[in-house]
LUMKOL-161771 format. One line per 5 residues: number of its first residue (from 0); their letters; for each residue x, y, z of C-alpha. Coordinates in steps of 0.05 Angstrom, whole numbers, plus 5000, padded with zeros to 4 digits. Example, Ala and Ser with C-alpha at 12.3 -4.5 7.8 and 13.67 -1.06 7.14 Angstrom:
0) as) 5246:4910:5156  5273:4979:5143 .
***
This chain:
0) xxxxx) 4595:5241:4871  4623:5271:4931  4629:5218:4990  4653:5275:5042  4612:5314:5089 .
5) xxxxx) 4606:5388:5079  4628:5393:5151  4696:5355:5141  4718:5387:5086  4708:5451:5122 .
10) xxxxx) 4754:5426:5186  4802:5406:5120  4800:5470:5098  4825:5492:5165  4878:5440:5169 .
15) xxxxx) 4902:5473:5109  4906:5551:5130  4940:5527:5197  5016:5550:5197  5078:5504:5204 .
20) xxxxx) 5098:5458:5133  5048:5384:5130  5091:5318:5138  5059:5273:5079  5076:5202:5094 .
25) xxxxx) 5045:5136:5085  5068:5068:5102  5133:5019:5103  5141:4987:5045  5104:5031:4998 .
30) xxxxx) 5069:5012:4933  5053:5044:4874  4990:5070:4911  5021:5105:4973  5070:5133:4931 .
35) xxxxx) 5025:5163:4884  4981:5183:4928  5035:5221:4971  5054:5244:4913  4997:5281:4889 .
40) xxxxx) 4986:5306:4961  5054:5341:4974  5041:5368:4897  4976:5397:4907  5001:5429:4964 .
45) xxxxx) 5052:5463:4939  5016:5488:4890  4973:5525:4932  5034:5543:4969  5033:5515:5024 .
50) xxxxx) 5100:5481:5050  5102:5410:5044  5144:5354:5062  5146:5283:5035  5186:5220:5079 .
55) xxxxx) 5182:5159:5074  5225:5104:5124  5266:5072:5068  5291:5090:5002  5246:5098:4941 .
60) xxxxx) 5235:5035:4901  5267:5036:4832  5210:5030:4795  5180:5092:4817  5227:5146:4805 .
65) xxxxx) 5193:5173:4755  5138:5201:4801  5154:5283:4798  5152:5289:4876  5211:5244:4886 .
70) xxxxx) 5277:5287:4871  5262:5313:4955  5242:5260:4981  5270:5250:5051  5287:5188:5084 .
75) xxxxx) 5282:5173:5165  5313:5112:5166  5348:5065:5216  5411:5032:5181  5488:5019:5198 .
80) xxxxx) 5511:5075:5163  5458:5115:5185  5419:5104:5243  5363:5155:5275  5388:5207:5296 .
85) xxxxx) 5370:5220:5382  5299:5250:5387  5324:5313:5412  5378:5326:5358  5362:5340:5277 .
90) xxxxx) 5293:5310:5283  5241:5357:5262  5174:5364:5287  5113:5374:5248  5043:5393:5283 .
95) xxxxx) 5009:5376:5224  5009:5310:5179  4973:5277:5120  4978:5201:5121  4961:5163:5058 .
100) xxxxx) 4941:5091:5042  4954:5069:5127  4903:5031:5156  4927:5040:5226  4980:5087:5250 .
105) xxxxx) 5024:5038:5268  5034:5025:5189  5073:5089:5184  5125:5067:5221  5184:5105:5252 .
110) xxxxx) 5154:5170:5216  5107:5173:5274  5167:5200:5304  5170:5263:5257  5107:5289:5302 .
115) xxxxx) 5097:5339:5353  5054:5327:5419  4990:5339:5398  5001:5340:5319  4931:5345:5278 .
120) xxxxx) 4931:5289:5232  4890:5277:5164  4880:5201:5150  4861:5199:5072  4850:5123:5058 .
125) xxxxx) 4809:5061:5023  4823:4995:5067  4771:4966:5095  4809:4954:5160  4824:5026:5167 .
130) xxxxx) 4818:5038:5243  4810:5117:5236  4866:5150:5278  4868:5211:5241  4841:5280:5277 .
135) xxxxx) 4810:5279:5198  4788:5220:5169  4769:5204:5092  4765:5139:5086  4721:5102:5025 .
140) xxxxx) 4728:5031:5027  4691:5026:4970  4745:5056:4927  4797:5017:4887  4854:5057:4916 .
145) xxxxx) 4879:5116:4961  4896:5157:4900  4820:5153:4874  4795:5177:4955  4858:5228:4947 .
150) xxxxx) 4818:5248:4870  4751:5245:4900  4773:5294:4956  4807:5346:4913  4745:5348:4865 .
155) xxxxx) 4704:5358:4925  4747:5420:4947  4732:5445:4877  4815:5443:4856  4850:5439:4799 .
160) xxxxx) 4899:5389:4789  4958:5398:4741  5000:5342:4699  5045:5323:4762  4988:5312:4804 .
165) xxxxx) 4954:5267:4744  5011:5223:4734  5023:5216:4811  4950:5195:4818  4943:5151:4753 .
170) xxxxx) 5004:5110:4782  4952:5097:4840  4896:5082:4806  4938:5034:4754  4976:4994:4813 .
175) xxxxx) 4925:4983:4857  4879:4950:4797  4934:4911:4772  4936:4947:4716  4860:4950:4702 .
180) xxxxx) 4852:4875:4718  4832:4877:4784  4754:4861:4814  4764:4933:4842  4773:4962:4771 .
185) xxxxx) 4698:4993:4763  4666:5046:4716  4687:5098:4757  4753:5081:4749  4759:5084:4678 .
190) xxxxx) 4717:5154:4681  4770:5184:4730  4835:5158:4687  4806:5179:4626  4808:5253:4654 .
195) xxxxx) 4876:5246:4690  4901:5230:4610  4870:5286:4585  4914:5330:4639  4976:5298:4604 .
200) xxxxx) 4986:5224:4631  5021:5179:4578  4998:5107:4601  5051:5078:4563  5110:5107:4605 .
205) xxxxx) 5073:5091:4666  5063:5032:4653  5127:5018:4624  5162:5041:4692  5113:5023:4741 .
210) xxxxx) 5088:4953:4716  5128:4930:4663  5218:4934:4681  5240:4883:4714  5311:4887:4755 .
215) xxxxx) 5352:4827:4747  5361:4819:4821  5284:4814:4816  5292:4752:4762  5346:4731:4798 .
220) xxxxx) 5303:4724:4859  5238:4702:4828  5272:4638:4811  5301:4620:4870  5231:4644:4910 .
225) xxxxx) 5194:4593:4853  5244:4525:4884  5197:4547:4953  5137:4535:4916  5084:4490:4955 .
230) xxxxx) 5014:4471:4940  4961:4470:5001  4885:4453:5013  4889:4404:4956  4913:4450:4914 .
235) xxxxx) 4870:4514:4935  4925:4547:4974  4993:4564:4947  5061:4591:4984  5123:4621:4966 .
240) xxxxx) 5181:4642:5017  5241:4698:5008  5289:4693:5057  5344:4747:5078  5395:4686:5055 .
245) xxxxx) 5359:4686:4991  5368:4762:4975  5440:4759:4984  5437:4697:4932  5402:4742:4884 .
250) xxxxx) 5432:4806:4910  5366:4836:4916  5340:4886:4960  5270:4874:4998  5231:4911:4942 .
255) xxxxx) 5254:4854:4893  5199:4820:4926  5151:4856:4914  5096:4823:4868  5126:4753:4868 .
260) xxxxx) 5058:4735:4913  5022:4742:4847  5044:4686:4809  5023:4646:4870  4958:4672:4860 .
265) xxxxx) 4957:4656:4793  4972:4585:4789  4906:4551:4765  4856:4530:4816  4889:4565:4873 .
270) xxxxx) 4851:4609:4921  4894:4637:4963  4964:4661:4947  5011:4677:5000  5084:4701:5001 .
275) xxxxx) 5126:4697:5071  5175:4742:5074  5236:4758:5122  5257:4816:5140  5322:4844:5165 .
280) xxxxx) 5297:4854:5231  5280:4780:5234  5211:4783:5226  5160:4748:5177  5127:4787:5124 .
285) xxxxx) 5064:4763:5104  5026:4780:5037  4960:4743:5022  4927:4751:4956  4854:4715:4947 .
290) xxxxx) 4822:4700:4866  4749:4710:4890  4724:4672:4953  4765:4689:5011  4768:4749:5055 .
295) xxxxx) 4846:4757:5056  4831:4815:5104  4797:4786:5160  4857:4733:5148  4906:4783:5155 .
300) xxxxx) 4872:4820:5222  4876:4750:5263  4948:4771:5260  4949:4847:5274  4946:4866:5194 .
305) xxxxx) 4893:4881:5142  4884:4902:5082  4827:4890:5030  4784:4828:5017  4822:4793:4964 .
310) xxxxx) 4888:4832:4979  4922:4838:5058  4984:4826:5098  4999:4824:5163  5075:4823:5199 .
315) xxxxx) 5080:4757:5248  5136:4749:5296  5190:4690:5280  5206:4633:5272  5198:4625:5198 .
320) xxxxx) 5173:4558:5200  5114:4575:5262  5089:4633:5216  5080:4586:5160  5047:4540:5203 .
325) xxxxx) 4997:4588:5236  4990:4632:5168  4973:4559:5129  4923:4545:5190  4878:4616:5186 .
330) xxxxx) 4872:4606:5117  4847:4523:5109  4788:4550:5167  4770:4595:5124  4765:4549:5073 .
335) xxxxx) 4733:4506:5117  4677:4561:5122  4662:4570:5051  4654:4489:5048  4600:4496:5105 .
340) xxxxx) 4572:4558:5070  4568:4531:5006  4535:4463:5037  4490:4504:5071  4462:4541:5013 .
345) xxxxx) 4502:4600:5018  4536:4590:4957  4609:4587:4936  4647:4618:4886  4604:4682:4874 .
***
């Protein structure tokens, strides 16, 4: 039951009784996951009094305000209206941070900036590719998302979690498993949400905010993403592309995007699912969603990402049409190597 070495939770413990207020971050372009799971963090700290404050490097999707830690939420964000401020004026410093659901340090961002010389930092995590650059690190690969390591952890410390904490952690469990549906949905899972509802989770308003309202930008954008659809690998591969020109069409923001790499997925007989995405800074947004076969991770690591096994990304520098190209190519040899595999004996499609 509890994953964690006496020993680390002890140098945890001692993270905690340090002075100073915890920075609790995760990365760009946060899911339901990081969210929750920062959530639950900044919560549980505060409960316990201990000064806490949540950023992240772009406003809150939509979807999510619901979550209870979100009415001070701070943003550190570089736009036109509002770019960062010099590092030597307004910028505080924190000498202690929690990061949750980043595989590498580099996924937090500009946020990085937020820390002082020297700053302890916790790593709480469940990718696979997680390169452990925390001072602290509790990482479970084996978990279906950052918000059941963030459960495990708080069990292990012997806490108490209240309602706010539940929902924030639910959200977690619930978007990482696709709602339940997920090859990372186990026994386990279902034990641990069944006790989150019993501290006062109402699945049907999570769901019905987290999973289920759609924007109209996002319809609006959806359509004009499904005209890009392409078929690959005789039909084992599938693409879709959002360009910046294509969220002013739809007057959408970037988050409108988000999920549209499922319904490549979904299309019958496809393997892989990908969705290429550009960003306002010009470069290419990758998301890569497998059905069963293909490591999407080791995929996504080729080009500086990760992620899990059947879901990864990985940001690749433009053009548009060369990420395509060298995306498409990474993915048919890995094809390619489930052919020779299966040929060989090794079998294919377990």
């Amino acid at each position: 039951m509890q994953p964690w070495k006496e020993r680390d939770l002890e140098e945890f413990r001692s993270f905690l009784a340090g002075s100073g207020p915890v920075l609790v971050a995760t990365h760009v372009d946060p899911d339901g996951d990081a969210l929750g799971s920062q959530g639950a963090i900044v919560l549980w700290l505060r409960r316990r009094g201990i000064s806490a404050e949540a950023y992240l490097e772009a406003p809150l999707p939509r979807r999510f305000s619901y979550l209870p830690h979100v009415s001070d939420l701070k943003v550190y964000a570089r736009t036109d209206a509002a770019p960062f401020p010099p590092s030597d004026e307004g910028v505080p410093r924190f000498s202690r941070a929690i990061f949750v659901d980043a595989a590498s340090f580099d996924r937090v961002g500009r946020i990085a900036e937020l820390l002082a010389d020297g700053a302890a930092v916790v790593n709480i995590d469940h990718h696979v590719t997680n390169t452990r650059f925390g001072k602290l690190n509790f990482v479970n690969p084996e978990a279906s998302s950052s918000a059941e390591v963030v459960y495990d952890l708080l069990r292990s410390l012997g806490e108490e979690i209240d309602a706010d904490v539940a929902v924030s952690l639910y959200t977690g469990y619930l978007t990482d498993t696709g709602g339940f549906r997920f090859r990372n949905t186990s026994a386990k899972v279902f034990r641990d949400v069944s006790e989150l509802i019993a501290r006062g989770v109402s699945p049907a308003d999570v769901a019905e905010y987290a999973l289920d309202t759609l924007t109209l930008p996002h319809l609006r954008l959806l359509r004009l993403a499904l005209g890009t659809l392409r078929l690959h690998a005789e039909g084992l591969v599938a693409t879709l592309t959002v360009t910046q020109a294509m969220l002013r069409e739809a007057d959408a923001a970037y988050e409108d995007a988000e999920g549209l790499v499922g319904y490549a997925r979904a299309i019958e007989g496809v393997e892989v699912g990908i969705l290429f995405r550009e960003t306002t800074e010009g470069a290419i947004r990758v998301s890569l969603r497998s059905r069963r076969n293909v490591d999407v991770s080791r995929i996504a690591a080729r080009f500086g990402g990760g992620g899990h096994a059947r879901a990864a990304g990985a940001t690749l520098a433009p053009p548009l049409a060369q990420a395509e190209a060298n995306v498409l190519s990474a993915v048919e040899e890995a094809l390619r190597e489930l052919r020779r595999d299966s040929a060989a004996g090794e079998g294919y499609g377990t």
